[in-house]
C-alpha positions in Angstrom: 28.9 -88.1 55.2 26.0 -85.6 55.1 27.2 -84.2 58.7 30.4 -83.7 57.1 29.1 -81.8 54.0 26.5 -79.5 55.9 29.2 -78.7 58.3 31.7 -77.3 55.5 28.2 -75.8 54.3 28.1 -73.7 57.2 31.5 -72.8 57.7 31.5 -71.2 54.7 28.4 -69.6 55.4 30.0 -67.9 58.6 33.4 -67.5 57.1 31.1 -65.6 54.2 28.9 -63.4 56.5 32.4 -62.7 59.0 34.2 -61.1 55.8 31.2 -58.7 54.7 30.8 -57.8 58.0 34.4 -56.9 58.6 34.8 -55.0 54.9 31.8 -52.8 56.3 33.5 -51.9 59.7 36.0 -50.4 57.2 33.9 -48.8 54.8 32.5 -47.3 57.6 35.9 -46.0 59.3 37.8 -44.9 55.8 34.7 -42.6 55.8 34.9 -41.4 59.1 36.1 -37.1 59.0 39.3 -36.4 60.3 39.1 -35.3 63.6 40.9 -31.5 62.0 37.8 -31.0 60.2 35.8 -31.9 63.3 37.6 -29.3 64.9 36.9 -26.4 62.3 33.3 -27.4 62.7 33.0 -26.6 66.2 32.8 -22.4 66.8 33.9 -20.6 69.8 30.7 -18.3 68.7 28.2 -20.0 70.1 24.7 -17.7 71.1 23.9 -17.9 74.4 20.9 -17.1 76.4 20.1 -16.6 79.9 17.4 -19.1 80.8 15.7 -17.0 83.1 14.4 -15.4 80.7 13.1 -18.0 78.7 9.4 -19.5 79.5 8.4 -22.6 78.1 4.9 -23.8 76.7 2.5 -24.5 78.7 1.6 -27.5 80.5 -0.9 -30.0 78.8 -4.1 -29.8 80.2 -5.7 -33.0 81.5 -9.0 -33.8 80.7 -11.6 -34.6 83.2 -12.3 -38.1 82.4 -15.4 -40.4 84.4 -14.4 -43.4 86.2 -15.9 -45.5 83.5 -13.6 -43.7 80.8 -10.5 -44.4 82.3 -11.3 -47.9 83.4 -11.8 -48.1 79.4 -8.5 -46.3 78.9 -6.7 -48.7 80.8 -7.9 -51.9 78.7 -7.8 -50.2 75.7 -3.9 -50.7 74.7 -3.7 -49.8 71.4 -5.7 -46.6 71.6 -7.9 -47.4 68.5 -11.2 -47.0 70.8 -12.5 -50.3 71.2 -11.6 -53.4 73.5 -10.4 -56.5 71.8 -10.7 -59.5 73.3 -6.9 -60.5 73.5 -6.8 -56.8 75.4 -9.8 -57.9 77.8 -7.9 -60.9 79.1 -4.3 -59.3 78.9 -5.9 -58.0 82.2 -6.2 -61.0 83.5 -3.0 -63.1 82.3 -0.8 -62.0 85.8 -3.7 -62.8 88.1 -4.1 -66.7 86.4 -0.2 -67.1 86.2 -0.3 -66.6 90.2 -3.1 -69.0 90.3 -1.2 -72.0 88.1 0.8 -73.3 90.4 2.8 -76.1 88.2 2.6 -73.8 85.0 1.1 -75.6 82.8 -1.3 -73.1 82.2 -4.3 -75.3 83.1 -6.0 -74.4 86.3 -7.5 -76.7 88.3 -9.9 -76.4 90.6 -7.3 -76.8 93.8 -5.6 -74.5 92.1 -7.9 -71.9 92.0 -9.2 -73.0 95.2 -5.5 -72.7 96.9 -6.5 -69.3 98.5 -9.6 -70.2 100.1 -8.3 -74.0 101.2 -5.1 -72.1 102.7 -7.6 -69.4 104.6 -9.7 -72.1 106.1 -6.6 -74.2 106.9 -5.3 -71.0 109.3 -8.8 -70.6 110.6 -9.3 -74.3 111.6 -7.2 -73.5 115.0 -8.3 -76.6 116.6 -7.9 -79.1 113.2 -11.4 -80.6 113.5 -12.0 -79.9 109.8 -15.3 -77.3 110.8 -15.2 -73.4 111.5 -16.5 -72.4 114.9 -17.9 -69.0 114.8 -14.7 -68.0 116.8 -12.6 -69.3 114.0 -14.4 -68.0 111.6 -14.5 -64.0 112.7 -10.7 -64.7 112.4 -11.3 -64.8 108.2 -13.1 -61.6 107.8 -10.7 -59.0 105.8 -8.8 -56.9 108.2 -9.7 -52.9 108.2 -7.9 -50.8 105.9 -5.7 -48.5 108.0 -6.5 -44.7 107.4 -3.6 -42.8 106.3 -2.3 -40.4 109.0 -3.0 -36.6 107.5 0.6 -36.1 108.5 3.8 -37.9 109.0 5.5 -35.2 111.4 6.4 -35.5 114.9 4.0 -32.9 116.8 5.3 -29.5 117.1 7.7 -28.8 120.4 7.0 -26.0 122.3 10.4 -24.6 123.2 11.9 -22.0 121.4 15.0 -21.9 119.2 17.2 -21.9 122.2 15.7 -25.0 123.6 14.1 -22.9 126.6 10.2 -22.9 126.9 8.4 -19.9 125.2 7.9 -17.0 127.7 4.1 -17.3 126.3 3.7 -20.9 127.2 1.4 -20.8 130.2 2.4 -24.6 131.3 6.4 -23.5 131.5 7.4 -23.0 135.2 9.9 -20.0 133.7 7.0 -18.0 131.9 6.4 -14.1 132.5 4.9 -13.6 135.5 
C-alpha cells in the first residue's frame, strides 16, 4: 500500500515540476522581440577600421622564476602561497592508481613491488631464480637518446635544375 501511495506521490511531483517548467519555456518565448525590431537594430553604418593599423598591448612579461619556485608553483593549486597537504599528495594520486592493481585503493607490497618483480622476471634469461652479472647489465636504464639538432635531410648539392653546381669541385661537368 505504501509503494502505491509514494508512487502517486511522485507522479505528482513530476507532473508538478513538468508544468512549471513548460509555463517558463513560454514566458520566455512570449517575451522574445520580434524578429522586425531585431532588424531595425542592426545598422548598415557600422565603423570600420583597417587592422593594420591597429597594435595591440603588449605581451605579458614572464618572470624569471628558480627551479625551486616553479616546482612550488606547480603543487601549489590554489595559488594562496602555501602547500596543503591534500595538494602535496594530489601529486601523487596517478602514480598510486597505476600501482593498485585490483583498485581497491590499498597497495600491497606485490603491488608496489610489480615493477621490480616484472624487471627481474625479464632479466632471469635462464629461469634459475638468480641474476648473473650478464643478466643483470641487461636491467640498467637504457641511455637517453640525444635529440638530433635538426630534423632535415642534408642539403643536395645540385642546383635548381637538378645539374651539379659549376662550383662543385667533385662534379665531373664543373668549369674547367
Amino acid at each position: 500500500m505504501n509503494r502505491f501511495v509514494l508512487g502517486a506521490l511522485a507522479a505528482l511531483f513530476l507532473a508538478g515540476i513538468g508544468m512549471f517548467w513548460w509555463q517558463s519555456r513560454a514566458a520566455v518565448e512570449r517575451a522574445a522581440p520580434a524578429q522586425a525590431a531585431l532588424a531595425a537594430v542592426v545598422s548598415e553604418d557600422l565603423p570600420s577600421a583597417d587592422p593594420a593599423e591597429m597594435i595591440g598591448p603588449d605581451l605579458p612579461r614572464a618572470t624569471e622564476q628558480s627551479r625551486e619556485q616553479r616546482r612550488f608553483g606547480r603543487l601549489d593549486r590554489d595559488r594562496d602561497g602555501k602547500i596543503s597537504r591534500v595538494e602535496m599528495l594530489a601529486a601523487r594520486a596517478a602514480a598510486f592508481r597505476k600501482l593498485d592493481k585490483d583498485g581497491n585503493n590499498l597497495l600491497t607490497f606485490e603491488e608496489w613491488a610489480v615493477r621490480t618483480v616484472d624487471k627481474f622476471a625479464a632479466a632471469d634469461a635462464n629461469h634459475d631464480r638468480w641474476l648473473s652479472p650478464q643478466e643483470f647489465r641487461s636491467t640498467a636504464p637504457k641511455p637517453a637518446k640525444a635529440k638530433p639538432r635538426c630534423s632535415c635531410a642534408p642539403a643536395s648539392r645540385k642546383g635548381a635544375a637538378g645539374k651539379p653546381d659549376a662550383d662543385d669541385p667533385e662534379s665531373d661537368e664543373g668549369g674547367s
